[in-house]
C-alpha positions as CSV (number, residue, x, y, z in Angstrom):
1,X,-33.8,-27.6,21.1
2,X,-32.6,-30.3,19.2
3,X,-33.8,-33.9,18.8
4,X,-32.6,-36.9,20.1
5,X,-32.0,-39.9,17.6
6,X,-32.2,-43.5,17.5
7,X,-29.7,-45.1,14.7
8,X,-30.1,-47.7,12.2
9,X,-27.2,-49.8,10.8
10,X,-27.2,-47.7,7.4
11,X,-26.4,-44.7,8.9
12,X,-24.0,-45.9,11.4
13,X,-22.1,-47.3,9.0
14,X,-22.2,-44.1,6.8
15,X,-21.1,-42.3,9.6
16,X,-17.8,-44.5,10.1
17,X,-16.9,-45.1,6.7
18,X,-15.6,-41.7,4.7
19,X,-15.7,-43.8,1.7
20,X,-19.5,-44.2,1.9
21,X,-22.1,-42.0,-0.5
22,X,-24.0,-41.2,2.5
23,X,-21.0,-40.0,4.7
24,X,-21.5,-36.9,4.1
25,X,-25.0,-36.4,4.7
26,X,-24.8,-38.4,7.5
27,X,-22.1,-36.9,9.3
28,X,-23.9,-33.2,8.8
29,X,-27.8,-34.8,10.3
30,X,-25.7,-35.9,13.0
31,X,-24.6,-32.3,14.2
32,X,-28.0,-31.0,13.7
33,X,-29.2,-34.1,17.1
34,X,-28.2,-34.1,20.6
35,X,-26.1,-37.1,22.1
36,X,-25.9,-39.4,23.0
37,X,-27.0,-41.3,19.6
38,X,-29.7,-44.4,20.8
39,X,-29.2,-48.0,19.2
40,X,-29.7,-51.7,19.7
41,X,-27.8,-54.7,19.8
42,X,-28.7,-56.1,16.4
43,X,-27.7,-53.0,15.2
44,X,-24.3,-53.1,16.5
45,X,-23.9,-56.8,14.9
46,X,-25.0,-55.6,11.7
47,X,-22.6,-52.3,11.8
48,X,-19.3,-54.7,12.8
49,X,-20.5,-56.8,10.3
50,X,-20.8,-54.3,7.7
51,X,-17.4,-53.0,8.6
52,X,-15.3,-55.9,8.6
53,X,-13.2,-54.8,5.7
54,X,-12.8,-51.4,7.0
55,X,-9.5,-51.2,8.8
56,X,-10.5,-49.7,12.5
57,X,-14.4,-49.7,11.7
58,X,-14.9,-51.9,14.7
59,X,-12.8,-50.1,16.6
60,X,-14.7,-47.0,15.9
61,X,-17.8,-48.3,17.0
62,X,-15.6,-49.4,20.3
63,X,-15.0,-45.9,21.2
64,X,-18.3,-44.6,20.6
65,X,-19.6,-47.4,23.0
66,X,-17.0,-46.6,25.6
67,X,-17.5,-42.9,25.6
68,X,-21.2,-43.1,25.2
69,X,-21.7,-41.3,22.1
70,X,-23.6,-44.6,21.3
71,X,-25.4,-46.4,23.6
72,X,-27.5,-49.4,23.4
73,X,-30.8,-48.2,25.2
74,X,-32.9,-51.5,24.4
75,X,-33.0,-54.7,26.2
76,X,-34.2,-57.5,23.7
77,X,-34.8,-60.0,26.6
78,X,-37.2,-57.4,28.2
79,X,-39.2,-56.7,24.7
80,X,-39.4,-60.0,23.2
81,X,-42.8,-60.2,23.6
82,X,-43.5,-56.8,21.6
83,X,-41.0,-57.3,19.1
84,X,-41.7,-61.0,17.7
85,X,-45.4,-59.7,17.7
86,X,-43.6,-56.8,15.1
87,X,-42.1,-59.7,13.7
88,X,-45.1,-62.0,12.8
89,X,-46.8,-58.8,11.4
90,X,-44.4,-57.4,9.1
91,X,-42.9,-61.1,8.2
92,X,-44.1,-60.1,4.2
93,X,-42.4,-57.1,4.2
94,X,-39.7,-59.0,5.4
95,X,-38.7,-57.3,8.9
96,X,-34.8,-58.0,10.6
97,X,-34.7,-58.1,14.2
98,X,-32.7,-54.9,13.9
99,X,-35.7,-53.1,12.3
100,X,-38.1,-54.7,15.0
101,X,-35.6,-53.6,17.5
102,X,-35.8,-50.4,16.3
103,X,-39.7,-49.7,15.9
104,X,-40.3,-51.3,19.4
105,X,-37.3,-48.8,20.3
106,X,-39.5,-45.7,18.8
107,X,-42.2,-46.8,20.7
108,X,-39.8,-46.7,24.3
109,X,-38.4,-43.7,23.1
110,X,-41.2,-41.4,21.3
111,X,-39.4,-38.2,21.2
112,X,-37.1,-39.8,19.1
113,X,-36.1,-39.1,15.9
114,X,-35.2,-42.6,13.8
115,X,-32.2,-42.2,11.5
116,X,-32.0,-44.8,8.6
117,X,-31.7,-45.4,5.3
118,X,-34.3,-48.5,5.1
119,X,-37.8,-46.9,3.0
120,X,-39.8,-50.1,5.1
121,X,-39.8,-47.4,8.2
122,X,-42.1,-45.6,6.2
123,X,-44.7,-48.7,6.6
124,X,-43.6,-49.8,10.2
125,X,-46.2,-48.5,12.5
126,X,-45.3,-47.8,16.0
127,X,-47.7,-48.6,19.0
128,X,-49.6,-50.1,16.4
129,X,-50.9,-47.4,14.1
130,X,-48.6,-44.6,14.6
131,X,-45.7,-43.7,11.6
132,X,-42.4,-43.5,13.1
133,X,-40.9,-40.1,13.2
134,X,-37.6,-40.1,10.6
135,X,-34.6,-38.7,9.2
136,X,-33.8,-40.1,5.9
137,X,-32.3,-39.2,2.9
């Protein structure tokens, strides 16, 4: 069976721009998951952000919102308890709200897989103590 992911803004990026090192890889980790691809908001903002420059990037990330390849499956307003306690903790490290996002996502979503490029997943604990299942390169 395969596993479900939850995508960072690395990745997403990678996955839209053909120019990027990490295309590639990214592209072939994708086909290895089942759909639809999980994200957040701050994600999102990051990604169009990202892609700016990219003629069409935002319009990628359109269409994989309107067919539901990508869906935002976290409702910051519902979790802002849990993440600004994920934010106070990892504060040193420092932590976005995307990557709070992200790790409180893990925690809704625990058969999840989280595809990123960030190494501060590898210290981000989920539900307090637990590491957060990843595909990275």
């Amino acid at each position: 069976m395969k596993p479900s992911v939850i995508i960072d803004s690395g990745p997403l990026v990678a996955l839209i721009n053909a120019r990027d090192a990490n295309h590639a890889w990214t592209v072939g980790e994708l086909k290895k998951v089942a759909g639809p691809i999980l994200t957040c908001e701050a994600v999102i903002s990051e990604a169009i952000f990202l892609l700016r420059r990219l003629a069409g990037g935002t319009g990628q990330i359109v269409g994989m919102l309107r067919t539901e390849g990508l869906r935002v499956a976290f409702c910051l307003d519902s979790e802002m308890s849990r993440v600004c306690d994920l934010l106070t903790k990892y504060a040193d490290i420092p932590i976005s709200l995307a990557d709070a996002s992200l790790v409180r996502m893990s925690e809704l979503y625990p058969r999840h897989l989280l595809m990123t490029f960030d190494s501060d997943f590898s210290v981000y604990r989920r539900n307090r103590r637990q590491r957060i299942p990843l595909i990275t390169l």
